[in-house]
KOLDREN-217493 format. One record per residue (C-alpha): x negated, y, z negated; residue in one letter. Coordinates in steps of 0.2 Angstrom, whole numbers, padded with zeros to 4 digits, always signed. Example, Ala and Ser with C-alpha at 12.3 -4.5 7.8 and 13.67 -1.06 7.14 Angstrom:
-0062-0022-0039A;-0068-0005-0036S;
END
This chain:
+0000+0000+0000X;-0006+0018+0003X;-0002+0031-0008X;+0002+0049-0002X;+0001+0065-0012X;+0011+0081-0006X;+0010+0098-0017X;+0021+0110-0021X;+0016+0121-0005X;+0021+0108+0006X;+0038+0105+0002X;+0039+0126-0004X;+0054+0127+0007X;+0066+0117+0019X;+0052+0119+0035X;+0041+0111+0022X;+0052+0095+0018X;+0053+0093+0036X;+0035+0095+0041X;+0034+0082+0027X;+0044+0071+0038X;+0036+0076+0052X;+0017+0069+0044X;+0023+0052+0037X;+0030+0050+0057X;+0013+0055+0063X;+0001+0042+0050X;+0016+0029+0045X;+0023+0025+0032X;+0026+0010+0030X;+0020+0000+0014X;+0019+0019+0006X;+0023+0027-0012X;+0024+0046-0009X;+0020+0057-0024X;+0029+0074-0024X;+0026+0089-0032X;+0040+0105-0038X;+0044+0114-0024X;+0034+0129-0021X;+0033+0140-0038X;+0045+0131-0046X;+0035+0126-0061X;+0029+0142-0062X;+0048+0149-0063X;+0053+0134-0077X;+0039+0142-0087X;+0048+0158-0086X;+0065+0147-0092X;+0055+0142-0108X;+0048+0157-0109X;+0065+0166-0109X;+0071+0151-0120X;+0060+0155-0135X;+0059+0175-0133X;+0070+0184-0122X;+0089+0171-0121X;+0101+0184-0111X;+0086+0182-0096X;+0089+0163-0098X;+0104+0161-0088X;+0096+0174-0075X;+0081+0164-0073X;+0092+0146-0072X;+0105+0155-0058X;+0088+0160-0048X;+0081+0143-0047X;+0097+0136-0043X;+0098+0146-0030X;+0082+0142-0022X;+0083+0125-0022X;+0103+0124-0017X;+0094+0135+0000X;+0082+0123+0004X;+0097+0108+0003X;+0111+0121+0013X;+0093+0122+0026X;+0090+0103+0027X;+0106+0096+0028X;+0119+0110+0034X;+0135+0101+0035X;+0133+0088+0025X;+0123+0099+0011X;+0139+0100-0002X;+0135+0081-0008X;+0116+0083-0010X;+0120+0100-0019X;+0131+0092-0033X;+0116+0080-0036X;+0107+0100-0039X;+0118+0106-0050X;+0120+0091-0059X;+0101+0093-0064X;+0106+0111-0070X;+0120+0106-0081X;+0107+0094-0091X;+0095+0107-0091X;+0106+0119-0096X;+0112+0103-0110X;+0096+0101-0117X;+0091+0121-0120X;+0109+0122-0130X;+0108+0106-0141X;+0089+0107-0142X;+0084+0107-0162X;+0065+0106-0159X;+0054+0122-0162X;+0038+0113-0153X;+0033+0123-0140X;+0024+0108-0131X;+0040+0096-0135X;+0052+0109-0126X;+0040+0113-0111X;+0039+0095-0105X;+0058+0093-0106X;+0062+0107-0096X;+0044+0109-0082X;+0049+0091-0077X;+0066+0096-0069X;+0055+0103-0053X;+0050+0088-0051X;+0065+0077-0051X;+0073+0091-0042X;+0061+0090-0027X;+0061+0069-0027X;+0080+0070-0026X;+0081+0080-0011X;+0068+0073-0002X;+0074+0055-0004X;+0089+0062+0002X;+0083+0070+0016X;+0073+0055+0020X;+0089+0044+0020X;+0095+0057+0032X;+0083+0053+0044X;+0089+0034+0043X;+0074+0029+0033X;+0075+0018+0019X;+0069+0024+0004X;+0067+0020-0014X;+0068+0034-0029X;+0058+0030-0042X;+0058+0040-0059X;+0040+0041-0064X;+0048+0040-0082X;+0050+0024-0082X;+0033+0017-0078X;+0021+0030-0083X;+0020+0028-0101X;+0011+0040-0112X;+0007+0045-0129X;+0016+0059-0139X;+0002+0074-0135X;+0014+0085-0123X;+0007+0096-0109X;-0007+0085-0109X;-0001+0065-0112X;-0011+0052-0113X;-0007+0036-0102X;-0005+0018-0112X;-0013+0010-0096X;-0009-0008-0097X;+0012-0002-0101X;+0009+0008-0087X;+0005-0005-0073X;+0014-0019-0078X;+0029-0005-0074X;+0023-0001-0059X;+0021-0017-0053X;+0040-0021-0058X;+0047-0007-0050X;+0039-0004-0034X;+0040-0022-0030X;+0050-0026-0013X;+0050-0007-0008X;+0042-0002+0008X;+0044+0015+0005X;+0043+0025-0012X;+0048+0042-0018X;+0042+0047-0035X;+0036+0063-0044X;+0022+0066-0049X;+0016+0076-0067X;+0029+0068-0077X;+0030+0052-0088X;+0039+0047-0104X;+0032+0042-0123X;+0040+0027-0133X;+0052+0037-0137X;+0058+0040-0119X;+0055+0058-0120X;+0047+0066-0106X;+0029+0068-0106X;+0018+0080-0093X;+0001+0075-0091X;-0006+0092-0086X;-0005+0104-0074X;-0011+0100-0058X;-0007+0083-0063X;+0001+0076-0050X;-0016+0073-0040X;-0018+0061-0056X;-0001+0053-0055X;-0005+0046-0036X;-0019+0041-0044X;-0012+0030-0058X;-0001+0022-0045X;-0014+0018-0033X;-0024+0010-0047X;-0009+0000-0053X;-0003-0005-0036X;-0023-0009-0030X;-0019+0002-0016X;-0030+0003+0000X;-0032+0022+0000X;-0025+0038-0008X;-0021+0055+0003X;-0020+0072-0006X;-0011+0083+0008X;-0014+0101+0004X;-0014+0118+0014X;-0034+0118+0017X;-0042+0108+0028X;-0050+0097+0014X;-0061+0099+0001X;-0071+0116+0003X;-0086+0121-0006X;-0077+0136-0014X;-0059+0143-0016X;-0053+0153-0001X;-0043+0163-0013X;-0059+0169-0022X;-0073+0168-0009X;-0077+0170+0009X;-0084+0161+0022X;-0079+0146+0011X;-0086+0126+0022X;-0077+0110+0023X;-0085+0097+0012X;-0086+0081+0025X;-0088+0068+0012X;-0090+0069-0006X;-0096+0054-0018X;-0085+0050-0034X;-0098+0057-0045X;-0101+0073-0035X;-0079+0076-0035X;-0080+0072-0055X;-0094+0085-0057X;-0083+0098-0048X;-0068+0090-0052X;-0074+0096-0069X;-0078+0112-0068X;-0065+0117-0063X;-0063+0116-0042X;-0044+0117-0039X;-0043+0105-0024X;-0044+0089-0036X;-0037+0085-0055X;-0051+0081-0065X;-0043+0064-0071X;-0040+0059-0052X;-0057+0053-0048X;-0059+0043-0063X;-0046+0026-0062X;-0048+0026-0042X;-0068+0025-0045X;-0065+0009-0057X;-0058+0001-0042X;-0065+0009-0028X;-0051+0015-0019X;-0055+0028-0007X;-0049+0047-0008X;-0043+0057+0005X;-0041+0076+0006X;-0033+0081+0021X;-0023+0095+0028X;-0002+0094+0031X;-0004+0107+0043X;-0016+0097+0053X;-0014+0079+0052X;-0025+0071+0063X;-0040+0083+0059X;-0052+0073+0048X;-0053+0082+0031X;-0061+0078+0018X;-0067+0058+0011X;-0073+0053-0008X;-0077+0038-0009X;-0092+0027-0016X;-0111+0032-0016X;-0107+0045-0002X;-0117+0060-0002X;-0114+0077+0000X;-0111+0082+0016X;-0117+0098+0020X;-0127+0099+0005X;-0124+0117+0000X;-0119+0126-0015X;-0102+0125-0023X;-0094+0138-0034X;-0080+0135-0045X;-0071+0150-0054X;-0060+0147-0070X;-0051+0163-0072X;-0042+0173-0091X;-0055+0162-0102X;-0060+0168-0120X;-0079+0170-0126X;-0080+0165-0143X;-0098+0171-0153X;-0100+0162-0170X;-0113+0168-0182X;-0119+0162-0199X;-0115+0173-0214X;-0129+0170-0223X;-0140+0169-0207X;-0141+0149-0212X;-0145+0139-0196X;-0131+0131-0187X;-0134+0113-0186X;-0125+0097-0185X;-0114+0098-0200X;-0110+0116-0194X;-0107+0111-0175X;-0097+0097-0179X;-0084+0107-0193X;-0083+0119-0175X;-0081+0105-0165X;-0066+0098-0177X;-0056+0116-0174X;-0058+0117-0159X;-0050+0099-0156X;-0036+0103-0171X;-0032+0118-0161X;-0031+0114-0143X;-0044+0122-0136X;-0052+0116-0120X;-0073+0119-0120X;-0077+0125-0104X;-0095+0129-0108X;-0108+0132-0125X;-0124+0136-0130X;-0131+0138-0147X;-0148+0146-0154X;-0154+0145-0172X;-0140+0156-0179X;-0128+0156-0168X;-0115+0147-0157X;-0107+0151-0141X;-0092+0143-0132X;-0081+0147-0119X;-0064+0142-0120X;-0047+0141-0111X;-0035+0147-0123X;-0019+0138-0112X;-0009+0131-0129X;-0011+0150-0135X;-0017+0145-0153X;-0032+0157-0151X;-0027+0169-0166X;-0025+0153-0177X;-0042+0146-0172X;-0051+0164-0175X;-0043+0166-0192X;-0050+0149-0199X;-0067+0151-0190X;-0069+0168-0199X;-0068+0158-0217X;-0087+0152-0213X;-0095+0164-0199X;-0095+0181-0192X;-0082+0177-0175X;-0083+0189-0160X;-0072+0186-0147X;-0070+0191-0128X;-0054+0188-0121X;-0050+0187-0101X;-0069+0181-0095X;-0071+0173-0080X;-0084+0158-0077X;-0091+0155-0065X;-0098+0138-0061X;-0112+0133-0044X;-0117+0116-0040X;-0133+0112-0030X;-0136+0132-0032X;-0150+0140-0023X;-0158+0157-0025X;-0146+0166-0014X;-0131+0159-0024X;-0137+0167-0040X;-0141+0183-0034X;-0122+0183-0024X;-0115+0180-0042X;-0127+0195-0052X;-0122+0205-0039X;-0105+0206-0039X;-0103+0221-0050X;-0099+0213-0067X;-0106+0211-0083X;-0115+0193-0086X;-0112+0188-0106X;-0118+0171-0106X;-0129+0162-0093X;-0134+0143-0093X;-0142+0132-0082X;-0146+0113-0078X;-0157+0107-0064X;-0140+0106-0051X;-0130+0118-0061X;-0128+0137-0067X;-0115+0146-0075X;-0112+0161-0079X;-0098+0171-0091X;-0093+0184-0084X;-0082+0202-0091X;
END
Protein backbone atom coordinates (compact mmCIF):
# COMPACT_ATOMS: atom_id res chain seq x y z
CA UNK A 1 0.00 0.00 0.00
CA UNK A 2 1.28 3.57 -0.63
CA UNK A 3 0.47 6.14 1.68
CA UNK A 4 -0.35 9.79 0.38
CA UNK A 5 -0.27 13.07 2.43
CA UNK A 6 -2.17 16.30 1.25
CA UNK A 7 -1.95 19.63 3.38
CA UNK A 8 -4.26 22.09 4.29
CA UNK A 9 -3.15 24.23 1.05
CA UNK A 10 -4.12 21.57 -1.13
CA UNK A 11 -7.58 20.98 -0.48
CA UNK A 12 -7.85 25.16 0.82
CA UNK A 13 -10.89 25.32 -1.49
CA UNK A 14 -13.28 23.42 -3.86
CA UNK A 15 -10.44 23.84 -7.05
CA UNK A 16 -8.16 22.25 -4.42
CA UNK A 17 -10.31 19.03 -3.67
CA UNK A 18 -10.70 18.63 -7.22
CA UNK A 19 -7.00 18.90 -8.21
CA UNK A 20 -6.75 16.33 -5.34
CA UNK A 21 -8.75 14.20 -7.54
CA UNK A 22 -7.11 15.10 -10.47
CA UNK A 23 -3.41 13.86 -8.84
CA UNK A 24 -4.58 10.49 -7.33
CA UNK A 25 -5.98 10.00 -11.31
CA UNK A 26 -2.64 10.99 -12.54
CA UNK A 27 -0.29 8.33 -10.08
CA UNK A 28 -3.14 5.83 -9.08
CA UNK A 29 -4.66 5.09 -6.40
CA UNK A 30 -5.27 2.06 -6.03
CA UNK A 31 -3.96 0.08 -2.71
CA UNK A 32 -3.75 3.80 -1.13
CA UNK A 33 -4.56 5.38 2.37
CA UNK A 34 -4.76 9.20 1.82
CA UNK A 35 -3.94 11.38 4.86
CA UNK A 36 -5.71 14.75 4.82
CA UNK A 37 -5.20 17.72 6.39
CA UNK A 38 -8.09 20.91 7.68
CA UNK A 39 -8.86 22.83 4.76
CA UNK A 40 -6.71 25.78 4.28
CA UNK A 41 -6.69 28.02 7.59
CA UNK A 42 -9.00 26.15 9.25
CA UNK A 43 -6.99 25.13 12.15
CA UNK A 44 -5.80 28.50 12.36
CA UNK A 45 -9.55 29.78 12.59
CA UNK A 46 -10.60 26.84 15.35
CA UNK A 47 -7.75 28.49 17.39
CA UNK A 48 -9.67 31.65 17.29
CA UNK A 49 -12.99 29.46 18.31
CA UNK A 50 -11.07 28.37 21.52
CA UNK A 51 -9.67 31.44 21.87
CA UNK A 52 -13.09 33.16 21.87
CA UNK A 53 -14.21 30.15 23.91
CA UNK A 54 -12.00 31.05 26.96
CA UNK A 55 -11.84 35.01 26.51
CA UNK A 56 -14.04 36.81 24.41
CA UNK A 57 -17.80 34.28 24.29
CA UNK A 58 -20.12 36.87 22.14
CA UNK A 59 -17.22 36.42 19.25
CA UNK A 60 -17.79 32.60 19.66
CA UNK A 61 -20.84 32.25 17.59
CA UNK A 62 -19.11 34.73 15.03
CA UNK A 63 -16.30 32.74 14.52
CA UNK A 64 -18.50 29.27 14.33
CA UNK A 65 -20.91 30.97 11.51
CA UNK A 66 -17.64 32.09 9.59
CA UNK A 67 -16.14 28.58 9.44
CA UNK A 68 -19.34 27.17 8.62
CA UNK A 69 -19.63 29.14 6.04
CA UNK A 70 -16.31 28.46 4.32
CA UNK A 71 -16.63 24.90 4.49
CA UNK A 72 -20.53 24.83 3.48
CA UNK A 73 -18.90 26.99 0.06
CA UNK A 74 -16.46 24.53 -0.83
CA UNK A 75 -19.45 21.54 -0.65
CA UNK A 76 -22.11 24.15 -2.50
CA UNK A 77 -18.64 24.43 -5.18
CA UNK A 78 -18.06 20.55 -5.39
CA UNK A 79 -21.23 19.20 -5.66
CA UNK A 80 -23.73 21.93 -6.83
CA UNK A 81 -26.90 20.12 -7.00
CA UNK A 82 -26.56 17.69 -5.06
CA UNK A 83 -24.67 19.83 -2.13
CA UNK A 84 -27.73 19.92 0.31
CA UNK A 85 -27.08 16.20 1.68
CA UNK A 86 -23.28 16.64 2.10
CA UNK A 87 -24.09 20.09 3.73
CA UNK A 88 -26.25 18.34 6.69
CA UNK A 89 -23.22 15.91 7.29
CA UNK A 90 -21.36 20.00 7.88
CA UNK A 91 -23.69 21.16 9.98
CA UNK A 92 -24.03 18.11 11.85
CA UNK A 93 -20.18 18.53 12.85
CA UNK A 94 -21.13 22.18 13.93
CA UNK A 95 -23.97 21.19 16.13
CA UNK A 96 -21.43 18.85 18.22
CA UNK A 97 -18.92 21.46 18.26
CA UNK A 98 -21.11 23.87 19.28
CA UNK A 99 -22.46 20.51 21.95
CA UNK A 100 -19.24 20.29 23.39
CA UNK A 101 -18.19 24.17 23.94
CA UNK A 102 -21.81 24.41 26.00
CA UNK A 103 -21.60 21.10 28.27
CA UNK A 104 -17.73 21.36 28.46
CA UNK A 105 -16.76 21.43 32.32
CA UNK A 106 -13.08 21.23 31.85
CA UNK A 107 -10.87 24.31 32.48
CA UNK A 108 -7.66 22.63 30.61
CA UNK A 109 -6.67 24.54 28.00
CA UNK A 110 -4.80 21.70 26.24
CA UNK A 111 -8.07 19.29 27.05
CA UNK A 112 -10.37 21.86 25.12
CA UNK A 113 -7.95 22.58 22.13
CA UNK A 114 -7.84 18.98 21.08
CA UNK A 115 -11.55 18.55 21.13
CA UNK A 116 -12.34 21.35 19.20
CA UNK A 117 -8.89 21.79 16.31
CA UNK A 118 -9.86 18.13 15.43
CA UNK A 119 -13.18 19.12 13.84
CA UNK A 120 -11.02 20.68 10.70
CA UNK A 121 -9.91 17.51 10.11
CA UNK A 122 -13.00 15.49 10.24
CA UNK A 123 -14.64 18.11 8.35
CA UNK A 124 -12.24 17.92 5.34
CA UNK A 125 -12.19 13.75 5.39
CA UNK A 126 -15.90 14.06 5.29
CA UNK A 127 -16.14 15.97 2.28
CA UNK A 128 -13.68 14.64 0.42
CA UNK A 129 -14.87 11.10 0.72
CA UNK A 130 -17.78 12.50 -0.46
CA UNK A 131 -16.54 13.98 -3.22
CA UNK A 132 -14.59 10.92 -4.01
CA UNK A 133 -17.88 8.74 -3.99
CA UNK A 134 -19.00 11.35 -6.33
CA UNK A 135 -16.54 10.55 -8.76
CA UNK A 136 -17.89 6.85 -8.51
CA UNK A 137 -14.75 5.81 -6.64
CA UNK A 138 -14.93 3.55 -3.87
CA UNK A 139 -13.87 4.76 -0.89
CA UNK A 140 -13.46 4.07 2.89
CA UNK A 141 -13.69 6.80 5.73
CA UNK A 142 -11.55 6.04 8.30
CA UNK A 143 -11.61 7.99 11.74
CA UNK A 144 -7.97 8.20 12.72
CA UNK A 145 -9.56 8.05 16.34
CA UNK A 146 -9.99 4.78 16.49
CA UNK A 147 -6.61 3.45 15.61
CA UNK A 148 -4.17 6.08 16.50
CA UNK A 149 -3.97 5.53 20.13
CA UNK A 150 -2.27 7.97 22.38
CA UNK A 151 -1.38 9.05 25.82
CA UNK A 152 -3.23 11.83 27.81
CA UNK A 153 -0.31 14.86 27.01
CA UNK A 154 -2.82 17.03 24.57
CA UNK A 155 -1.34 19.17 21.79
CA UNK A 156 1.40 17.07 21.74
CA UNK A 157 0.12 13.01 22.48
CA UNK A 158 2.12 10.45 22.56
CA UNK A 159 1.44 7.14 20.46
CA UNK A 160 0.91 3.60 22.46
CA UNK A 161 2.60 2.06 19.20
CA UNK A 162 1.74 -1.57 19.40
CA UNK A 163 -2.32 -0.32 20.12
CA UNK A 164 -1.76 1.61 17.42
CA UNK A 165 -1.03 -0.94 14.59
CA UNK A 166 -2.90 -3.77 15.56
CA UNK A 167 -5.79 -1.06 14.88
CA UNK A 168 -4.58 -0.16 11.72
CA UNK A 169 -4.16 -3.35 10.53
CA UNK A 170 -7.99 -4.25 11.62
CA UNK A 171 -9.37 -1.35 10.08
CA UNK A 172 -7.86 -0.89 6.81
CA UNK A 173 -8.07 -4.33 5.99
CA UNK A 174 -10.10 -5.29 2.56
CA UNK A 175 -10.04 -1.35 1.51
CA UNK A 176 -8.45 -0.40 -1.52
CA UNK A 177 -8.82 3.07 -1.07
CA UNK A 178 -8.66 4.92 2.35
CA UNK A 179 -9.64 8.32 3.52
CA UNK A 180 -8.33 9.33 7.01
CA UNK A 181 -7.13 12.66 8.90
CA UNK A 182 -4.33 13.12 9.86
CA UNK A 183 -3.11 15.23 13.30
CA UNK A 184 -5.89 13.53 15.38
CA UNK A 185 -6.02 10.46 17.66
CA UNK A 186 -7.82 9.40 20.86
CA UNK A 187 -6.47 8.32 24.54
CA UNK A 188 -8.04 5.38 26.50
CA UNK A 189 -10.35 7.42 27.41
CA UNK A 190 -11.64 8.01 23.84
CA UNK A 191 -10.99 11.68 23.99
CA UNK A 192 -9.44 13.21 21.14
CA UNK A 193 -5.82 13.67 21.14
CA UNK A 194 -3.69 15.91 18.68
CA UNK A 195 -0.19 14.96 18.16
CA UNK A 196 1.20 18.31 17.27
CA UNK A 197 1.09 20.79 14.80
CA UNK A 198 2.24 19.93 11.63
CA UNK A 199 1.33 16.54 12.59
CA UNK A 200 -0.23 15.21 9.97
CA UNK A 201 3.18 14.55 8.08
CA UNK A 202 3.56 12.22 11.23
CA UNK A 203 0.18 10.63 10.93
CA UNK A 204 0.94 9.26 7.28
CA UNK A 205 3.89 8.14 8.81
CA UNK A 206 2.39 5.97 11.59
CA UNK A 207 0.14 4.47 9.02
CA UNK A 208 2.79 3.60 6.54
CA UNK A 209 4.83 1.95 9.50
CA UNK A 210 1.78 -0.07 10.56
CA UNK A 211 0.62 -1.10 7.24
CA UNK A 212 4.59 -1.81 5.98
CA UNK A 213 3.77 0.34 3.19
CA UNK A 214 5.91 0.66 -0.09
CA UNK A 215 6.30 4.46 -0.07
CA UNK A 216 5.02 7.59 1.66
CA UNK A 217 4.22 10.98 -0.56
CA UNK A 218 3.91 14.34 1.22
CA UNK A 219 2.27 16.52 -1.53
CA UNK A 220 2.81 20.22 -0.82
CA UNK A 221 2.83 23.60 -2.71
CA UNK A 222 6.75 23.58 -3.44
CA UNK A 223 8.48 21.66 -5.67
CA UNK A 224 10.04 19.46 -2.74
CA UNK A 225 12.21 19.81 -0.12
CA UNK A 226 14.25 23.15 -0.56
CA UNK A 227 17.30 24.19 1.12
CA UNK A 228 15.38 27.25 2.88
CA UNK A 229 11.75 28.52 3.26
CA UNK A 230 10.67 30.53 0.19
CA UNK A 231 8.66 32.68 2.53
CA UNK A 232 11.76 33.73 4.43
CA UNK A 233 14.64 33.62 1.75
CA UNK A 234 15.50 34.04 -1.84
CA UNK A 235 16.74 32.23 -4.35
CA UNK A 236 15.86 29.13 -2.29
CA UNK A 237 17.18 25.26 -4.36
CA UNK A 238 15.34 21.93 -4.62
CA UNK A 239 17.01 19.36 -2.49
CA UNK A 240 17.17 16.28 -5.00
CA UNK A 241 17.52 13.70 -2.37
CA UNK A 242 18.01 13.76 1.11
CA UNK A 243 19.13 10.81 3.62
CA UNK A 244 16.99 9.93 6.89
CA UNK A 245 19.60 11.36 9.02
CA UNK A 246 20.12 14.65 7.08
CA UNK A 247 15.84 15.14 6.92
CA UNK A 248 15.94 14.48 10.97
CA UNK A 249 18.74 17.00 11.49
CA UNK A 250 16.62 19.51 9.50
CA UNK A 251 13.62 18.07 10.35
CA UNK A 252 14.88 19.12 13.77
CA UNK A 253 15.54 22.49 13.58
CA UNK A 254 12.92 23.50 12.69
CA UNK A 255 12.61 23.19 8.41
CA UNK A 256 8.79 23.40 7.77
CA UNK A 257 8.56 20.95 4.79
CA UNK A 258 8.85 17.73 7.22
CA UNK A 259 7.41 17.07 10.95
CA UNK A 260 10.14 16.30 12.96
CA UNK A 261 8.68 12.79 14.24
CA UNK A 262 7.95 11.72 10.48
CA UNK A 263 11.37 10.55 9.57
CA UNK A 264 11.74 8.54 12.52
CA UNK A 265 9.16 5.30 12.44
CA UNK A 266 9.66 5.26 8.37
CA UNK A 267 13.69 5.01 8.95
CA UNK A 268 13.00 1.79 11.49
CA UNK A 269 11.52 0.16 8.31
CA UNK A 270 13.02 1.79 5.62
CA UNK A 271 10.17 3.07 3.76
CA UNK A 272 10.97 5.70 1.40
CA UNK A 273 9.72 9.40 1.67
CA UNK A 274 8.69 11.45 -1.05
CA UNK A 275 8.21 15.14 -1.12
CA UNK A 276 6.62 16.24 -4.24
CA UNK A 277 4.51 19.09 -5.67
CA UNK A 278 0.44 18.74 -6.29
CA UNK A 279 0.72 21.34 -8.65
CA UNK A 280 3.25 19.44 -10.66
CA UNK A 281 2.88 15.85 -10.31
CA UNK A 282 5.06 14.10 -12.63
CA UNK A 283 8.05 16.69 -11.76
CA UNK A 284 10.44 14.54 -9.61
CA UNK A 285 10.56 16.45 -6.20
CA UNK A 286 12.28 15.64 -3.56
CA UNK A 287 13.37 11.68 -2.26
CA UNK A 288 14.67 10.65 1.63
CA UNK A 289 15.47 7.58 1.87
CA UNK A 290 18.36 5.44 3.20
CA UNK A 291 22.20 6.43 3.15
CA UNK A 292 21.35 8.97 0.46
CA UNK A 293 23.48 12.08 0.37
CA UNK A 294 22.86 15.49 0.03
CA UNK A 295 22.20 16.45 -3.13
CA UNK A 296 23.45 19.61 -3.92
CA UNK A 297 25.46 19.85 -0.90
CA UNK A 298 24.80 23.36 -0.06
CA UNK A 299 23.81 25.27 2.93
CA UNK A 300 20.44 24.92 4.67
CA UNK A 301 18.77 27.53 6.73
CA UNK A 302 16.08 26.94 9.01
CA UNK A 303 14.25 29.93 10.76
CA UNK A 304 11.91 29.39 14.00
CA UNK A 305 10.29 32.58 14.40
CA UNK A 306 8.43 34.51 18.12
CA UNK A 307 11.09 32.32 20.30
CA UNK A 308 12.02 33.55 23.99
CA UNK A 309 15.74 34.00 25.29
CA UNK A 310 16.03 33.09 28.65
CA UNK A 311 19.53 34.16 30.69
CA UNK A 312 20.05 32.44 34.05
CA UNK A 313 22.62 33.54 36.42
CA UNK A 314 23.88 32.46 39.85
CA UNK A 315 22.99 34.65 42.73
CA UNK A 316 25.77 34.08 44.53
CA UNK A 317 28.06 33.72 41.45
CA UNK A 318 28.24 29.80 42.39
CA UNK A 319 29.02 27.84 39.18
CA UNK A 320 26.17 26.25 37.40
CA UNK A 321 26.79 22.57 37.16
CA UNK A 322 25.04 19.30 36.93
CA UNK A 323 22.78 19.69 39.91
CA UNK A 324 22.03 23.17 38.73
CA UNK A 325 21.47 22.13 35.01
CA UNK A 326 19.36 19.43 35.81
CA UNK A 327 16.88 21.31 38.50
CA UNK A 328 16.69 23.76 35.09
CA UNK A 329 16.12 21.08 32.90
CA UNK A 330 13.22 19.60 35.34
CA UNK A 331 11.20 23.29 34.78
CA UNK A 332 11.58 23.36 31.72
CA UNK A 333 9.91 19.85 31.23
CA UNK A 334 7.22 20.62 34.18
CA UNK A 335 6.36 23.68 32.21
CA UNK A 336 6.28 22.70 28.69
CA UNK A 337 8.70 24.42 27.23
CA UNK A 338 10.46 23.27 23.96
CA UNK A 339 14.54 23.73 23.95
CA UNK A 340 15.43 24.97 20.78
CA UNK A 341 19.06 25.74 21.54
CA UNK A 342 21.51 26.50 24.90
CA UNK A 343 24.76 27.17 26.08
CA UNK A 344 26.19 27.68 29.32
CA UNK A 345 29.56 29.15 30.81
CA UNK A 346 30.78 28.97 34.39
CA UNK A 347 27.93 31.26 35.88
CA UNK A 348 25.51 31.25 33.62
CA UNK A 349 22.95 29.35 31.39
CA UNK A 350 21.38 30.21 28.13
CA UNK A 351 18.38 28.56 26.50
CA UNK A 352 16.20 29.36 23.72
CA UNK A 353 12.75 28.34 24.07
CA UNK A 354 9.44 28.11 22.23
CA UNK A 355 6.93 29.48 24.61
CA UNK A 356 3.74 27.61 22.41
CA UNK A 357 1.84 26.11 25.79
CA UNK A 358 2.17 29.93 27.07
CA UNK A 359 3.44 28.98 30.58
CA UNK A 360 6.40 31.32 30.30
CA UNK A 361 5.45 33.75 33.21
CA UNK A 362 5.02 30.57 35.34
CA UNK A 363 8.32 29.22 34.39
CA UNK A 364 10.29 32.74 35.06
CA UNK A 365 8.52 33.13 38.49
CA UNK A 366 10.01 29.75 39.74
CA UNK A 367 13.35 30.26 38.00
CA UNK A 368 13.85 33.61 39.86
CA UNK A 369 13.68 31.65 43.48
CA UNK A 370 17.42 30.47 42.64
CA UNK A 371 19.06 32.81 39.82
CA UNK A 372 18.94 36.23 38.37
CA UNK A 373 16.47 35.50 35.04
CA UNK A 374 16.58 37.88 32.08
CA UNK A 375 14.41 37.20 29.44
CA UNK A 376 14.03 38.22 25.59
CA UNK A 377 10.84 37.51 24.27
CA UNK A 378 9.92 37.41 20.25
CA UNK A 379 13.78 36.24 18.96
CA UNK A 380 14.27 34.66 16.07
CA UNK A 381 16.71 31.54 15.48
CA UNK A 382 18.22 30.97 12.95
CA UNK A 383 19.64 27.50 12.14
CA UNK A 384 22.33 26.59 8.89
CA UNK A 385 23.33 23.18 7.92
CA UNK A 386 26.63 22.42 6.00
CA UNK A 387 27.21 26.50 6.41
CA UNK A 388 29.99 28.01 4.52
CA UNK A 389 31.62 31.43 4.96
CA UNK A 390 29.11 33.13 2.71
CA UNK A 391 26.11 31.84 4.80
CA UNK A 392 27.38 33.31 7.91
CA UNK A 393 28.12 36.52 6.70
CA UNK A 394 24.32 36.69 4.88
CA UNK A 395 23.09 36.02 8.44
CA UNK A 396 25.43 38.94 10.49
CA UNK A 397 24.39 40.91 7.83
CA UNK A 398 21.03 41.16 7.73
CA UNK A 399 20.54 44.14 10.07
CA UNK A 400 19.76 42.58 13.38
CA UNK A 401 21.30 42.13 16.65
CA UNK A 402 23.08 38.65 17.28
CA UNK A 403 22.41 37.68 21.27
CA UNK A 404 23.69 34.23 21.14
CA UNK A 405 25.72 32.32 18.69
CA UNK A 406 26.80 28.64 18.54
CA UNK A 407 28.48 26.46 16.31
CA UNK A 408 29.30 22.62 15.61
CA UNK A 409 31.44 21.32 12.89
CA UNK A 410 28.05 21.25 10.24
CA UNK A 411 26.05 23.66 12.27
CA UNK A 412 25.57 27.33 13.30
CA UNK A 413 23.07 29.13 14.92
CA UNK A 414 22.46 32.21 15.88
CA UNK A 415 19.50 34.17 18.27
CA UNK A 416 18.70 36.82 16.87
CA UNK A 417 16.43 40.40 18.13
Amino acid sequence: MKVFKFGGASVKDASGVKNLVRVLNSVGYKDTLVVVSAMGKTTNALEKVIEAYFENKPRLIHELLALKEFHLKIVEDLFEEQAAKIAEEVHAYFEDLQAFLKSNKAPNYSFVYDQVVSYGELLSTTIIHRYFEFQGWKSFWLDARDCIKTDDYYRAANLNWEETQALINSKANGHQLIIAQGFIGSNSNNFTTTLGREGSDYSAAIFAYALNAESVTIWKDVPGVLNADPRVFNNTKLLHQISYREAIELAFYGASVIHPKTLQPLQRKEIPLYVKSFENPEEIGTAVSKGKTLDPLIPCYIVKKDQVLIRLSSIDFSFIVEENISYIFGLLHEYQMPVEMIQNSAISFSVCVNNKYKRLEELVLVLRSRFNVEVKEQVDLFTVRHFNDEALKSIRNNGKQILLEQRTEETAQFVLS
